[in-house]
N, C-alpha and C positions, 0 to 999 in steps of 0.2 A: 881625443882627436888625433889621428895618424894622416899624416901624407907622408907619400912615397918618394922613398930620397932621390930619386931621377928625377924629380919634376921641376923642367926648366925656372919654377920660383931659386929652384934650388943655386943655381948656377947665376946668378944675378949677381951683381960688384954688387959690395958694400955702399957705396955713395947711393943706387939706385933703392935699394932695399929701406934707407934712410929718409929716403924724397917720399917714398912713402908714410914711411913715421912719422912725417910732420901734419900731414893730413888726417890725424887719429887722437886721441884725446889719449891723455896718459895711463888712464885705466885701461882701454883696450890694449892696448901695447904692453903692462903690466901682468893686467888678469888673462888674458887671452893669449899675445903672440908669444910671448917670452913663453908660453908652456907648451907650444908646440911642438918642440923639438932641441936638442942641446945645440942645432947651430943657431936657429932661432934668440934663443936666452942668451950664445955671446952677443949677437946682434947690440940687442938689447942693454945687456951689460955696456956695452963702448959707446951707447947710441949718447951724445950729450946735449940735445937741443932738444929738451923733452918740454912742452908748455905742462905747468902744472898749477893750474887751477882748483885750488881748495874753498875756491865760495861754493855753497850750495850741497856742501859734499857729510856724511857723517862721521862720526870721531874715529871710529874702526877702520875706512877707508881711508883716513886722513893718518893712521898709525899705520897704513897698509904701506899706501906709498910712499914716505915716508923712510919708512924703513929699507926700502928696495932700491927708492932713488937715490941714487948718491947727491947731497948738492951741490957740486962739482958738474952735473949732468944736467943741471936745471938752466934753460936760457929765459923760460919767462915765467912769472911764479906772480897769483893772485889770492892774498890773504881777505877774512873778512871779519868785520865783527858785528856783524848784523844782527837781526831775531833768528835769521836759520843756523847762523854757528858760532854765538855769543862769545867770548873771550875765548877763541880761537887765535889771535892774535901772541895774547897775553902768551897764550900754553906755546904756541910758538917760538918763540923767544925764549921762553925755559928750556928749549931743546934743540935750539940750534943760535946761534948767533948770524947775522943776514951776511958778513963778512964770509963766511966760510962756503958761498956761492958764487966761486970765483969767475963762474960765465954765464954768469945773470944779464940778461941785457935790457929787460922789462922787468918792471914791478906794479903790482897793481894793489891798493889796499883801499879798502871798503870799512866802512863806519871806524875808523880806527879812533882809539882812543887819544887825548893831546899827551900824558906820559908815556907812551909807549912810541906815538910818531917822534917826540925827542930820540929814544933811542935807537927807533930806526937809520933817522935823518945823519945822524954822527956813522953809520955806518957807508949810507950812502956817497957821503963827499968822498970817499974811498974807493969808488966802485967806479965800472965803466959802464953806464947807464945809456942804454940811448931811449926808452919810453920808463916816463915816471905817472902815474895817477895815481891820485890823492883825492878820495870822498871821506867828507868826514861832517855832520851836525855837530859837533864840537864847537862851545865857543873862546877862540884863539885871537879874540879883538883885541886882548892888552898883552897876551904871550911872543913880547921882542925875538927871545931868544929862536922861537919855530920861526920866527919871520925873516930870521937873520940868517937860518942856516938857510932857510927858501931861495933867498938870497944866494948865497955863495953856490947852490944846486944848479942853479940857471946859467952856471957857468962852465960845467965840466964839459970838457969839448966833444963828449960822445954823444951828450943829448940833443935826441931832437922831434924828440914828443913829450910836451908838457901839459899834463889835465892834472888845475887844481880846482875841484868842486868841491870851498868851503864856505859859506856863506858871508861867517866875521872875517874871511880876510882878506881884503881887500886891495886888489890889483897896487894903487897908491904906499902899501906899506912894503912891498917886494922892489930890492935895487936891483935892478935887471944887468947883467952884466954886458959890457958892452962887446965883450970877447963871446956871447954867446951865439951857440951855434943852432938855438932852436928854430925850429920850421914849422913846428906845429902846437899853438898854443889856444887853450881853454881856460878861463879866467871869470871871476869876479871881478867886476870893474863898475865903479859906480859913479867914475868922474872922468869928463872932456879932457882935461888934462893928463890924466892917469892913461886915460886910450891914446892921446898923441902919443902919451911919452913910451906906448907901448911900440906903435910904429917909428917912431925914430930910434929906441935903441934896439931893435931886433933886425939886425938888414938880412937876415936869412929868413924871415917869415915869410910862411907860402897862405899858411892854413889860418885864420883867428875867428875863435868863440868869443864872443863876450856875454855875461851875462850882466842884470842887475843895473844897465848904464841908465841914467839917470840925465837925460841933455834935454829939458824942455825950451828953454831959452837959454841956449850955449852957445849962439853961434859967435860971440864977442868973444868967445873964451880959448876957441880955437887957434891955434898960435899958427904962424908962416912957415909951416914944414915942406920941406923936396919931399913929391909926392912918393909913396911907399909903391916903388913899381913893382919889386917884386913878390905883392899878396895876389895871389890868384882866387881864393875863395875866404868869404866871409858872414859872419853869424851873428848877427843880434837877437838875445832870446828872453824873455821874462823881463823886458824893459821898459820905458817912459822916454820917448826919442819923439819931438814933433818933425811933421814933415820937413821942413824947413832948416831944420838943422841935422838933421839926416843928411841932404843931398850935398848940404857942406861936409858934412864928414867922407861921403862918396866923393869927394872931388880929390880928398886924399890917399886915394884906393884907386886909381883911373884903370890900369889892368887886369880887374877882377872875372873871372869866365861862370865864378859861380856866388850867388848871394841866394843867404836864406835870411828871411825876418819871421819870427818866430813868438807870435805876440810881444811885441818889441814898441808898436804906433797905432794909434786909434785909428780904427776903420777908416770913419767918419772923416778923418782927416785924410786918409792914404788917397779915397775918392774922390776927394774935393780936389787933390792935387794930383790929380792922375795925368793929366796934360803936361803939367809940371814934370812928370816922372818920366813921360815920353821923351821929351825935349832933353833931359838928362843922359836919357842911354843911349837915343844917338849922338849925343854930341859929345861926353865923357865916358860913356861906359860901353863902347863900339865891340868890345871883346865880350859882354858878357850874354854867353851862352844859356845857361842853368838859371832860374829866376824862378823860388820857392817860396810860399808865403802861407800863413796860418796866422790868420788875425778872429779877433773874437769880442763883439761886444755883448755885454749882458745889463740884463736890469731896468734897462729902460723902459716907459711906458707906451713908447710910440717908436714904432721902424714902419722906416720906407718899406713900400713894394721891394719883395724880391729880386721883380725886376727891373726895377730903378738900381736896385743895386748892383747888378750885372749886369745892366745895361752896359757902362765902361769899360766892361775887358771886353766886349766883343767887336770892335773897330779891327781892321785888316791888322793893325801892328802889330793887337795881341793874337789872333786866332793865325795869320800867314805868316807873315814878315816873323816872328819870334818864337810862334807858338806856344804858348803862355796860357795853358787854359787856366781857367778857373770854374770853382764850384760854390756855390751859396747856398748854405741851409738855414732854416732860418724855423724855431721849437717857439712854442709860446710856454712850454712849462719844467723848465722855468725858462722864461724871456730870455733868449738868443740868438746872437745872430753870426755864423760864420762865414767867411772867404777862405779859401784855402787852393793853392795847386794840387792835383792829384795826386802828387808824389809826397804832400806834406800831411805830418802828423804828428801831434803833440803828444810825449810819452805820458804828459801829468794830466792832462784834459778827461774830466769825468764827463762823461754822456749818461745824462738823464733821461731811459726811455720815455717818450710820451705819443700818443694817437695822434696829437697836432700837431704836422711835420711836412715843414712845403721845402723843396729843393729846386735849383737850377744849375744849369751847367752848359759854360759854354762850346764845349766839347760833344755832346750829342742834342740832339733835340728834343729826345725824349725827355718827357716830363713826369714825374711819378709822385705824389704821398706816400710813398714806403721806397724810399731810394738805397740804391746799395751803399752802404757805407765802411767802405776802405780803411778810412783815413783814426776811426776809432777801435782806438785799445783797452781802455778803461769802460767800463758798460754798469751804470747801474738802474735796476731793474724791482718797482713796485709791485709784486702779485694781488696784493689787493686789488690795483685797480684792474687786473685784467690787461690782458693783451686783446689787439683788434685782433680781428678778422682777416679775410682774404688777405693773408701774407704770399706774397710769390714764392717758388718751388727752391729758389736760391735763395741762401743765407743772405739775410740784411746786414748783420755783420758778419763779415768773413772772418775778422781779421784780430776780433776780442782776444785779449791774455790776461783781465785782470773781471771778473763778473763779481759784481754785488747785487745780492737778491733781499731784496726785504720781503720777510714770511709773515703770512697770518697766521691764524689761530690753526684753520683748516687749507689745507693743499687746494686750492684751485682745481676743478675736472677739468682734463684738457691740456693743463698748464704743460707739462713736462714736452707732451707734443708741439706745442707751441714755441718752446723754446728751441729745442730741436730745428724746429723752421728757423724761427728768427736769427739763432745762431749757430754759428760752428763751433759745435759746443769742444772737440778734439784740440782746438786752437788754445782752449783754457787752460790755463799753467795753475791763476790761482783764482783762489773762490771762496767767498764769503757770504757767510748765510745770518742775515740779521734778523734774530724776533722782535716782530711789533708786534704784535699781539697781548693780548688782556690774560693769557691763559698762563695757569702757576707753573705748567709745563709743556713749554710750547713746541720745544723741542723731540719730545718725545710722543706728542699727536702727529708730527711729520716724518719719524723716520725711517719708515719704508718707503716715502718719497724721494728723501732725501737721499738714500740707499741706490733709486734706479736713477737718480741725476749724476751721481759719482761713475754708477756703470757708464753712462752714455759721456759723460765729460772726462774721459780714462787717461786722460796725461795732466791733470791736475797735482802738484806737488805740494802746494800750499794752501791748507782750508785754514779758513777764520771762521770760527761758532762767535756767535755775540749775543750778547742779550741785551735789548735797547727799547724795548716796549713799558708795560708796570715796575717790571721787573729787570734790570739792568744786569741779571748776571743768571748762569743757567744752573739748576735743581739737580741735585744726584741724578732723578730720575733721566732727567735731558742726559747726563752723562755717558747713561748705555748706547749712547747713538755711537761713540766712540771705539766701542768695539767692532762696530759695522764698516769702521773708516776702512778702505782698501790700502794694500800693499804700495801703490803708488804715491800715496801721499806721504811726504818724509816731513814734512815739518805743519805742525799744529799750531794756531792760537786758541786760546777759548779763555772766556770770560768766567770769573769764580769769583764766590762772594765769602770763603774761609779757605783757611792754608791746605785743612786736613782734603778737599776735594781735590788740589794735587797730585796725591797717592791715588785716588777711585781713577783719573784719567788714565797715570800711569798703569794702573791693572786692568785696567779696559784695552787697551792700544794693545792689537796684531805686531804692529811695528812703530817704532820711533827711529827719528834722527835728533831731530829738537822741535821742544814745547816751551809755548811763549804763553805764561799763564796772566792775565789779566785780572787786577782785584779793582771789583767795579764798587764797592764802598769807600766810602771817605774815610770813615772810622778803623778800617782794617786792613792799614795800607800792610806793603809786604815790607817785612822789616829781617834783618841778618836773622834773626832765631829760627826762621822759618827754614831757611836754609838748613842749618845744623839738623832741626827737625827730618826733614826731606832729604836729608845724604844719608843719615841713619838708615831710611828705608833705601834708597837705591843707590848706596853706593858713590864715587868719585863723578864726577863728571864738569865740563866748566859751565860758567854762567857768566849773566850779567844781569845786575839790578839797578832797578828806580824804584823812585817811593811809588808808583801803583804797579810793576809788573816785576817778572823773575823768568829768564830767557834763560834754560836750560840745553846744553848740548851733551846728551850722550858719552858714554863710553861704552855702554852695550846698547845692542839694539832692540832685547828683544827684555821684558822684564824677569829677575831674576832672584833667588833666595833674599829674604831680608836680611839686613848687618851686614853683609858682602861687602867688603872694599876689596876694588882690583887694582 
């Protein structure tokens, strides 16, 4: 690439050239601008507010930059130890210590292990932090020590974004400092008390998640706090909160401009007491603007009319005075029934396509059987039974990122066109293909199908092969599909029923980043030998195991001489 040294890019300050670099992800600015020119790559060299995001990325590119970055130039940095880049973490920490990141201001760590968050954590109290997030399934219910430094973290006076999504730990076991300067907290919280006490010692909180709370008859439990004027927005998500002790707990939030509930309260109840809710906003919650909600019953044998059920938000309060639409859908297979505002959507919410599908909305008037649906990310998807008919010209889901297809024996005529309508299918990140089917190899009757759904789904990163029909796990034969997989996809599941099929995926794959191998037998769980077995053939690269799987992450990308260690 050549540009010409007169060219006004050329003569731009430094500070301006910089305001640009932050709107760029750290491999463009790496692979691309640094090589444009030697004034360029000083740029670059001095440039110190690089985000650098290692989830999702493979082990060559994660040795690329790495190597280029100084961490002295890193101000926000996201590690992960997920299926796409298994003990990434661990290898991390072999090669740098987090202290030696002396303008860190963000950290972000993903599936992290609980020995390794220790040794983060000792580093952290060190650090001048002002955003910390912590996801971790780890369970840390009886681990004092992580709970204790948690503790002392909530109080370094630079923080002021805290997201802990752990599940065992529990808002109640963290001493919130009373010096702390956080603004913006995300939290497991599963008791009345534990949430008072989170608005009483945080008097800088603007922003609060809670997840997990637990207040069906709490209202006795709630203590005599000076209301928390300064929370402006708040979140209850994956909860058991009845109406009634909800509005007590709003009476402690009177300033709030924006509330989301986030399957948090039963329908059934929200409805009953919707007048109730009225009478609340104008009279305590006169500021709040933003009013999001995503509630969801299932299972039941009998629902109201649709529009019995939205009947309620259409009164002037909701549709003028506030503008608060609402949408109702309501699937009989399986039995569901949602509310939702336009603007909400649950990132965990599996949608089960089905033909029987009545909607409302009190937002247009239009009525439809095949309504556009927004608000779903998760999509999964029967070809047995056939998609209907007269679908409209515009995707029903626009907005899918996560597609599950369950496969028959034989591809459906039609099917791929179908889906095409139904979905945007370009929005799909990841995608999983389950055999039901009776067939010994069902994967391999589908794969020229499966071949032109990859063409048309072409920014897919993450395929899952599953086997879940007779046969729980897929055949050499199914394997050859593997070769077919495109360029695009960096990280693989697939289901295997012995070790040695490991190697056949590895010599099939165009490309790898990382493979999440699945042992669908009881009898042949994956055990350390397999390991030792499987480096023999390809080499060094990190992992992580459980007794039924083995998440390998690369150090080449591409497969390579046996014996080879690099």
């Amino acid at each position: 690439m050549s540009v010409e040294q007169d060219s006004s890019f050329f003569r731009l300050p430094p500070e301006v050239v910089f305001y640009i670099f932050r709107h760029l992800d750290a491999q463009t600015i790496v692979r691309s601008v640094r090589l444009v020119c030697k004034q360029f790559s000083t740029f670059v060299n001095t440039y110190d507010q690089f985000n650098l995001h290692l989830n999702s990325i493979s082990k060559p590119e994660f040795h690329y930059l790495c190597n280029l970055i100084r961490p002295n130039q890193v101000k926000s940095l996201t590690l992960s130890n997920d299926a796409e880049t298994p003990g990434q973490i661990e290898y991390f920490l072999s090669c740098f210590r987090l202290k030696q990141y002396t303008q860190l201001r963000s950290l972000t760590l993903l599936e992290i292990d609980q020995c390794y968050l220790h040794v983060i954590l000792k580093d952290v109290l060190n650090m001048r932090l002002e955003k910390l997030i912590i996801i971790s399934k780890e369970d840390l219910s009886t681990d004092d020590a992580i709970a204790n430094d948690l503790s002392m973290v909530t109080s370094l006076p630079t923080l002021w974004k805290f997201c802990l999504d752990v599940m065992t730990l529990d808002a109640s076991r963290i001493t919130l400092s009373p010096l702390s300067m956080i603004q913006h907290l995300e939290i497991h919280c599963q008791s009345v008390s534990a949430y008072c006490e989170i608005l009483h010692r945080l008097p800088h909180l603007q922003i609060l998640v809670v997840e997990q709370l637990l207040a069906i008859n709490s209202i006795n439990s709630i203590p005599d706090l000076k209301p928390a004027c300064q929370l402006s927005s708040l979140t209850f998500k994956y909860s058991s909160i009845n109406m009634n002790t909800l509005q007590a707990l709003l009476l402690l939030t009177p300033t709030l401009n924006h509330l989301y509930l986030l399957r948090c309260v039963n329908l059934h109840d929200f409805i009953l007491h919707i007048s109730e809710w009225q009478l609340l906003v104008e009279s305590t919650l006169s500021l709040l603007i933003k009013f999001e909600f995503f509630l969801v019953e299932t299972g039941q044998l009998f629902f109201p009319s649709v529009e019995h059920v939205i009947a309620p938000f259409q009164t002037p309060f909701w549709t003028e005075v506030k503008r608060w639409y609402a949408i109702c859908d309501y699937t009989t297979h399986p039995l569901s029934l949602i509310v939702h505002s336009p603007s909400a959507h649950d990132p965990k919410f599996e949608y089960i396509f089905y033909s029987k599908h009545i909607s409302r909305s009190t937002s247009t008037p239009i009525i439809s059987n095949v309504p556009i649906m927004n608000h779903i990310r998760i999509l999964r998807l029967d070809l047995s039974t056939g998609i209907p008919a007269g679908l409209p010209y515009t995707s029903v889901f626009p907005n899918i990122e996560w597609l599950i297809l369950q496969l028959p024996d034989i591809w459906p005529p039609g099917s791929l066109r179908s889906l095409s309508t139904l979905i945007n299918l370009p929005s799909v990140t990841k995608l999983t293909l389950e055999m039901t089917g009776s067939s010994e190899h069902p994967l391999k009757m589908l794969h020229y199908d499966v071949a032109l759904l990859l063409k048309l789904a072409h920014n897919v990163r993450c395929l899952y092969l599953l086997g879940t029909g007779n046969s729980r796990c897929l055949s050499n034969y199914d394997l050859d599909v593997c070769s077919e997989i495109p360029e695009n996809v960096k990280h693989l599941t697939v289901s295997i029923s012995m070790a040695y099929q490991m190697n056949l995926v590895v010599e099939k794959l165009k490309y790898r980043s990382s493979i999440n191998f699945l042992c669908t037998q009881s009898y042949h769980p994956v055990e350390e030998i397999y390991l030792k077995w499987f480096k023999d053939d390809n080499g060094s690269y990190s992992y992580r195991l459980t007794g039924t799987s083995l998440s390998v992450w690369f150090d080449k990308m591409k497969p390579t001489t046996k014996h080879s260690v690099y």
